[in-house]
C-alpha positions in Angstrom: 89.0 94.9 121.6 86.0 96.8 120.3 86.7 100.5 119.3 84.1 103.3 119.6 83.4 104.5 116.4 82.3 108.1 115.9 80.6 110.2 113.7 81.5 113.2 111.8 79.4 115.2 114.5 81.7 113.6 117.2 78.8 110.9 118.5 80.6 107.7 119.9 78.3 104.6 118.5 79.5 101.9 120.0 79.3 101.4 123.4 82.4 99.1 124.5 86.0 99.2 125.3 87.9 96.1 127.4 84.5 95.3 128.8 84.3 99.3 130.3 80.9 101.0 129.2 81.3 104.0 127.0 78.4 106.4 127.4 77.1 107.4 123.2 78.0 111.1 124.3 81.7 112.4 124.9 82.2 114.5 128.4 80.1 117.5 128.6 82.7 119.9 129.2 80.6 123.0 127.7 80.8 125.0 124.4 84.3 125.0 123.2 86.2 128.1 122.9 87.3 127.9 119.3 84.2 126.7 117.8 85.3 127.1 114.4 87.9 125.0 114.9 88.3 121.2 113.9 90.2 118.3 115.3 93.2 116.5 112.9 91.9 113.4 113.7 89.4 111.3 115.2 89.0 111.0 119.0 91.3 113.8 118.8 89.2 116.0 121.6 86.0 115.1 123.6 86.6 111.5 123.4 83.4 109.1 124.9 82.6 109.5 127.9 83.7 106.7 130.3 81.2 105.1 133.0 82.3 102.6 135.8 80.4 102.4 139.2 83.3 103.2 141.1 82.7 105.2 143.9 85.2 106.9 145.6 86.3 108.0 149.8 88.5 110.8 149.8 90.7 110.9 152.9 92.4 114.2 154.0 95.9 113.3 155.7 97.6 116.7 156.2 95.6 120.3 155.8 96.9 123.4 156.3 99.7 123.4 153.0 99.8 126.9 151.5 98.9 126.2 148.0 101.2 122.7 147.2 102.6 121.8 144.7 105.0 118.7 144.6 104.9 115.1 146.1 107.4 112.8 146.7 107.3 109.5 149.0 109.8 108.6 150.8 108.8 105.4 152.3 105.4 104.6 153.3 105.5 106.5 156.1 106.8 109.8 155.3 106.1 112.2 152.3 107.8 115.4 150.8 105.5 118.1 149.8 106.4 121.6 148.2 104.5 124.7 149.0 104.5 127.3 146.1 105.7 130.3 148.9 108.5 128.1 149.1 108.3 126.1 151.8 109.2 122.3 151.5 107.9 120.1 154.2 107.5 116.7 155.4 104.7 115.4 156.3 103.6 112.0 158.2 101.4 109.8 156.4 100.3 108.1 159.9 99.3 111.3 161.7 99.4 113.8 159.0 101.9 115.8 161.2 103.2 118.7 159.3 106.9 119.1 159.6 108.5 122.5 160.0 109.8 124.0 156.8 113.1 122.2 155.9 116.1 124.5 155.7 118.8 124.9 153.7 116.7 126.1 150.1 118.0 128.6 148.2 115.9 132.2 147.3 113.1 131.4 145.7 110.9 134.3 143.9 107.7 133.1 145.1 105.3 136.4 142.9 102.9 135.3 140.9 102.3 132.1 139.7 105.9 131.5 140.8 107.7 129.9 143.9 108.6 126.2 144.6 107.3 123.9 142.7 108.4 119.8 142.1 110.2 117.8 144.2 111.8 114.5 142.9 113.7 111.7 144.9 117.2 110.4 143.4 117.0 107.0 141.9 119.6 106.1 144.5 117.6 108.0 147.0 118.0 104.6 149.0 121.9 105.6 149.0 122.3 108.9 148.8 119.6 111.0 150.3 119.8 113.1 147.5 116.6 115.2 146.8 116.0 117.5 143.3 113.5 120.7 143.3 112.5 123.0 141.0 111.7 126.6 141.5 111.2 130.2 140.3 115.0 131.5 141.0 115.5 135.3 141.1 118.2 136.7 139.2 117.8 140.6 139.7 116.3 143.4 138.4 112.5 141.9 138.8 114.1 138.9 136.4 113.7 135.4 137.5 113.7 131.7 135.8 112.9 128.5 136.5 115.4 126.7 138.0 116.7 122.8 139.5 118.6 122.5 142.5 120.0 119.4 144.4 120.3 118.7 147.8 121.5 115.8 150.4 118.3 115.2 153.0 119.2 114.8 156.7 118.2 111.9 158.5 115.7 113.9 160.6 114.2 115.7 157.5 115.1 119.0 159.1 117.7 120.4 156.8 119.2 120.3 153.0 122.7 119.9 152.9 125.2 120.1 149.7 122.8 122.1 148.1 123.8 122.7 144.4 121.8 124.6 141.2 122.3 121.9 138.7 120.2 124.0 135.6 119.2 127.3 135.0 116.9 128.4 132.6 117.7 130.7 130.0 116.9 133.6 129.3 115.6 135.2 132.7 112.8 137.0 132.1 110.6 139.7 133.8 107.4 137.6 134.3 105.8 135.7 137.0 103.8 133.6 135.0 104.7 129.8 133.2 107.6 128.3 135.1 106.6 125.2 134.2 108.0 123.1 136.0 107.7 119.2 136.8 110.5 116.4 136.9 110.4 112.9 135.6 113.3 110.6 135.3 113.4 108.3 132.8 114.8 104.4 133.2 118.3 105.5 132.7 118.4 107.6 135.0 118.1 110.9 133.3 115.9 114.0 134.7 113.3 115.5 132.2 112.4 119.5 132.8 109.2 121.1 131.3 109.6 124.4 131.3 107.3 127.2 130.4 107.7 130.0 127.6 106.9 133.1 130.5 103.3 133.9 128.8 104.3 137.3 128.0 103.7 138.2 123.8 107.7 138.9 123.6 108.8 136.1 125.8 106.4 133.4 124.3 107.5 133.8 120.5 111.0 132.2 122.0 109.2 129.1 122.0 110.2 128.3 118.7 113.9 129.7 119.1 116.3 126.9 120.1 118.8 129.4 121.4 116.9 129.5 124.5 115.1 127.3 127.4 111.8 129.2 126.9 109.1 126.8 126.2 111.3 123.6 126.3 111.4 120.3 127.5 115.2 119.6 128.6 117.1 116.0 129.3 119.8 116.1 131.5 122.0 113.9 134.1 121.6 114.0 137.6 124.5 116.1 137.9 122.9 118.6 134.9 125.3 117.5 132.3 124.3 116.6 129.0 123.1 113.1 127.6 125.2 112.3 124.2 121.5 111.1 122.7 120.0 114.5 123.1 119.0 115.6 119.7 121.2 118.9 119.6 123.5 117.1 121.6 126.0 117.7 118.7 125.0 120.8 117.3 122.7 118.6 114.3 119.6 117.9 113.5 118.0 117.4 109.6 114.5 118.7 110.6 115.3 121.9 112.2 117.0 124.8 110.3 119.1 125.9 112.8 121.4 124.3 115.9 120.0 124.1 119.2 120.8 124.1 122.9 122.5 120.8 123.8 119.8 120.3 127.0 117.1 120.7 124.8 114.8 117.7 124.0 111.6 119.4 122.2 110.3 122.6 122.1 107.1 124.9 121.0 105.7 124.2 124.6 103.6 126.2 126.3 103.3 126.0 130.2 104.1 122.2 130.6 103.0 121.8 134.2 102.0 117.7 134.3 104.6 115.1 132.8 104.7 111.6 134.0 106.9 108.1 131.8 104.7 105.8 130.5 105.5 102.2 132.4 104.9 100.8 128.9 107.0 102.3 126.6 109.2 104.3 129.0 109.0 107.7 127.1 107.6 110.9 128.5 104.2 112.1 128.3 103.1 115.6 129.0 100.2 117.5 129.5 100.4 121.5 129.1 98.1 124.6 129.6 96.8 125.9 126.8 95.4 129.4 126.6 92.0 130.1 126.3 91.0 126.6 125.2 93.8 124.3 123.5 95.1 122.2 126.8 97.5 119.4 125.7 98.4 115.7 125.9 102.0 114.7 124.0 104.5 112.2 123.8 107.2 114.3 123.0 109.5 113.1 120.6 113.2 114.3 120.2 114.3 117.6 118.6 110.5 118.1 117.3 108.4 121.1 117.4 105.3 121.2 119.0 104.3 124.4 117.6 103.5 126.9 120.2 102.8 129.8 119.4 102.4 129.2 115.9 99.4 126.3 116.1 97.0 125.9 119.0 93.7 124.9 119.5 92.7 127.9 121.6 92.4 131.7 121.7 93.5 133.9 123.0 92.0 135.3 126.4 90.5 138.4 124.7 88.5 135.9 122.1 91.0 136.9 119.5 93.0 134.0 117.7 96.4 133.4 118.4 99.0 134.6 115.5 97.0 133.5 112.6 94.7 131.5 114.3 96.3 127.9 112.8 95.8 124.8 114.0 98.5 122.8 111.9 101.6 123.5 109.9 104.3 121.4 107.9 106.7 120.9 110.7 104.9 121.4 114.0 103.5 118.2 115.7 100.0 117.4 116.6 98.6 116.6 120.3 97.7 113.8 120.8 94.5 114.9 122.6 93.3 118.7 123.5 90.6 120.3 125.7 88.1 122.9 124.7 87.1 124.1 126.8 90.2 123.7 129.4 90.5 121.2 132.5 93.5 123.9 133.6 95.6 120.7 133.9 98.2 119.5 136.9 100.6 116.7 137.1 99.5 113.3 135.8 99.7 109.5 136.5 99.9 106.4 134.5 97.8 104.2 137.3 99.2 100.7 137.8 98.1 99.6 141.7 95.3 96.9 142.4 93.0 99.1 144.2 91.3 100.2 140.8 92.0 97.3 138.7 89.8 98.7 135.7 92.1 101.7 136.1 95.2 99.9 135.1 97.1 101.7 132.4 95.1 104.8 132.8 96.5 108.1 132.9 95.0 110.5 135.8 94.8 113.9 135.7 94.8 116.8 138.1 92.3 119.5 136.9 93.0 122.7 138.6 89.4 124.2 136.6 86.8 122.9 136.8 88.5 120.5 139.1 88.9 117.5 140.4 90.4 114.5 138.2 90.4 113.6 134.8 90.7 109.9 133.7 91.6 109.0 130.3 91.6 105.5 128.9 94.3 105.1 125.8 94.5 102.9 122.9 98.4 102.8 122.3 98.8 106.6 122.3 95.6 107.8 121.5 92.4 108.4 123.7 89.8 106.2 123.9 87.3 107.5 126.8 87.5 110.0 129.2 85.8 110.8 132.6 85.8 113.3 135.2 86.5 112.7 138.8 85.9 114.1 142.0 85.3 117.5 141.3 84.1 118.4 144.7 87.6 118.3 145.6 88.1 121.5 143.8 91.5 122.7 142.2 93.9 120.1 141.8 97.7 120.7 141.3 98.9 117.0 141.9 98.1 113.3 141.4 100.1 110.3 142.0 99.7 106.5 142.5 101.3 106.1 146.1 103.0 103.2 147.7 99.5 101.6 149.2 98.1 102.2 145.3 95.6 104.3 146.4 96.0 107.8 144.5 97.2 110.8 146.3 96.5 114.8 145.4 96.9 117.7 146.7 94.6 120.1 146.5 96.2 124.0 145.5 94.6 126.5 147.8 95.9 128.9 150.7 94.4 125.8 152.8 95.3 122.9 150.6 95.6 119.6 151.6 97.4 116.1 151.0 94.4 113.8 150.1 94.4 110.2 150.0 91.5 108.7 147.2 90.6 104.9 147.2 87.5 103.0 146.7 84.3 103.6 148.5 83.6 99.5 148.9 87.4 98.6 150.2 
């Protein structure tokens, strides 16, 4: 393998990775936010830009999906999507008939940037019909939180049954903004929730407090007990000063909106909105800080820093990769199908600004090249690799669409 080399001004020199061409400039994304600012490491942000001469078709399948959010298949035929006003539907991948809204949810707050959001098959989905969401749940007084629900799927996809809130986040909050909230289960059958720190300057300092969900990442069963290999699992850990909840699994997050398992090394990755600048790729390791809001690699929305304007500290973890300025990132992929064989072990991205996708070619767990995708497609909120191996999106407007990507010379 032949690694790009780059210069102190950010200039990749060489020009190839596993046979891929790597253009001598990284993406033009425009002027960063936080100019002043400097990566940790190499290839750090605005890796080389990739080039391939893959040219895509974009199929619509369903339209007319009020701002979705989630997808999960069922088979090749059939597909769950979430709507953020909290609607869940099914929709045929044949015809692209829209089913009526499924029943049997519980109240959703659906203000602001909340609603429904993920929807997640069981593992023994094959067995059980059993279905898990995630949503903004109202708990009075203008309060809400995110929230994960369970529910047993009738055989005509009409109605939820045995529907049961399996995790609440704590504290509620009055907010409608950062929910998170995506699900991934890992290959023991345990359910990863990112969960968002409720942007507000009050709420988002309980990032760092492990007394609370607020800008977590939480491991739980299927049933929303606790794993004994969580690392405050038994009220210890060496590298934090105090105890923390048991669910937690890392903390200092953001708004983690994207999170997808890595087929190689089966831990979680996650990609998370920064503010004004600063969007984030992790691995998240267990019981560590990710620093939020104390290091970032953005500013604040008013141009002003963000605390003292750090980028690192003793303690708080690096990304792995950030964005300056943002791609406003969605939920992510780790492609593995054969329509895009040069693809293979890359992770996709859903850009909800400027749009489109974002492709990122890795090196173990760093970045080695990055392109953008399909940005006529507009805002993004969701990429996966689907059954056929094509990738499917969805596209979040008050029209939005289930969109069906392979290549132009199939």
């Amino acid at each position: 393998m032949i690694r790009s080399l780059v210069t102190s001004s950010g200039t990749a020199l060489l020009l190839s990775l596993c046979g891929e061409t790597l253009a001598q400039q990284p993406v033009q994304g425009g002027p960063p936010n936080a100019p002043d600012q400097t990566p940790a490491f190499e290839r750090q942000t605005r890796a080389p830009a990739l080039e391939d001469d893959v040219a895509l078709t974009t199929t619509p399948v369903a339209e007319g999906l009020v701002h979705p959010w989630g997808l999960a298949f069922v088979d090749n035929d059939l597909a769950l999507v979430t709507e953020r006003s909290g609607r869940l539907r099914a929709v045929d991948l044949q015809s692209g008939t829209l089913s009526e809204p499924i029943e049997g949810l519980p109240e959703i707050d659906a203000r602001g940037q909340g609603g429904l959001f993920d929807v997640s098959l069981d593992p023994d989905f094959a067995d059980n019909r059993r279905i898990y969401f995630s949503y903004a749940e109202p708990r009075g007084d203008g309060k809400n939180g995110t929230a994960v629900a369970r529910g047993v799927l009738g055989q005509d996809h009409g109605r939820l049954e045995d529907v049961e809130v399996i995790f609440r986040q704590t504290p509620a909050w009055d907010s409608t903004k950062h929910f998170g909230s995506v699900l991934v289960w890992d290959n023991e059958g345990r359910l990863y929730v990112t969960l968002g720190e409720r942007s507000l300057p009050e709420s988002r300092q309980l990032a760092q407090d492990l007394s609370t969900h607020l800008g977590k990442i939480v491991r739980i069963h299927a049933d929303g007990s606790i794993p004994d290999g969580n690392p405050f699992a038994d009220g210890q850990n060496a590298s934090v000063a105090k105890d923390g909840l048991a669910e937690i699994w890392s903390y200092g997050h953001r708004n983690v909106q994207g999170a997808a398992l890595s087929p190689e090394s089966g831990k979680l990755w996650t990609i998370e909105h920064g503010p004004k600048g600063g969007d984030e790729l992790n691995v998240p390791e267990p019981g560590k800080n990710y620093g939020w809001p104390i290091i970032t690699y953005g500013e604040d929305y008013n141009g002003a820093p963000i605390g003292e304007g750090l980028t690192a500290k003793e303690g708080m973890e690096q990304p792995i990769y950030y964005w300056d300025p943002v791609i406003a990132p969605g939920d992510m992929t780790f492609y593995q199908g054969e329509r895009f064989p040069g693809w293979q072990g890359n992770l996709i991205i859903a850009s909800l600004s400027p749009g489109g996708l974002v492709r990122l070619a890795l090196d173990g767990e760093r970045v080695s090249g990055e392109q953008r995708l399909a940005q006529s497609l507009g805002r993004v909120r969701a990429v996966t690799e689907g059954p056929d191996g094509a990738l499917w999106v969805l596209t979040d407007a008050s029209n939005g669409a289930l969109i069906r990507i392979t290549p132009e010379d199939e």
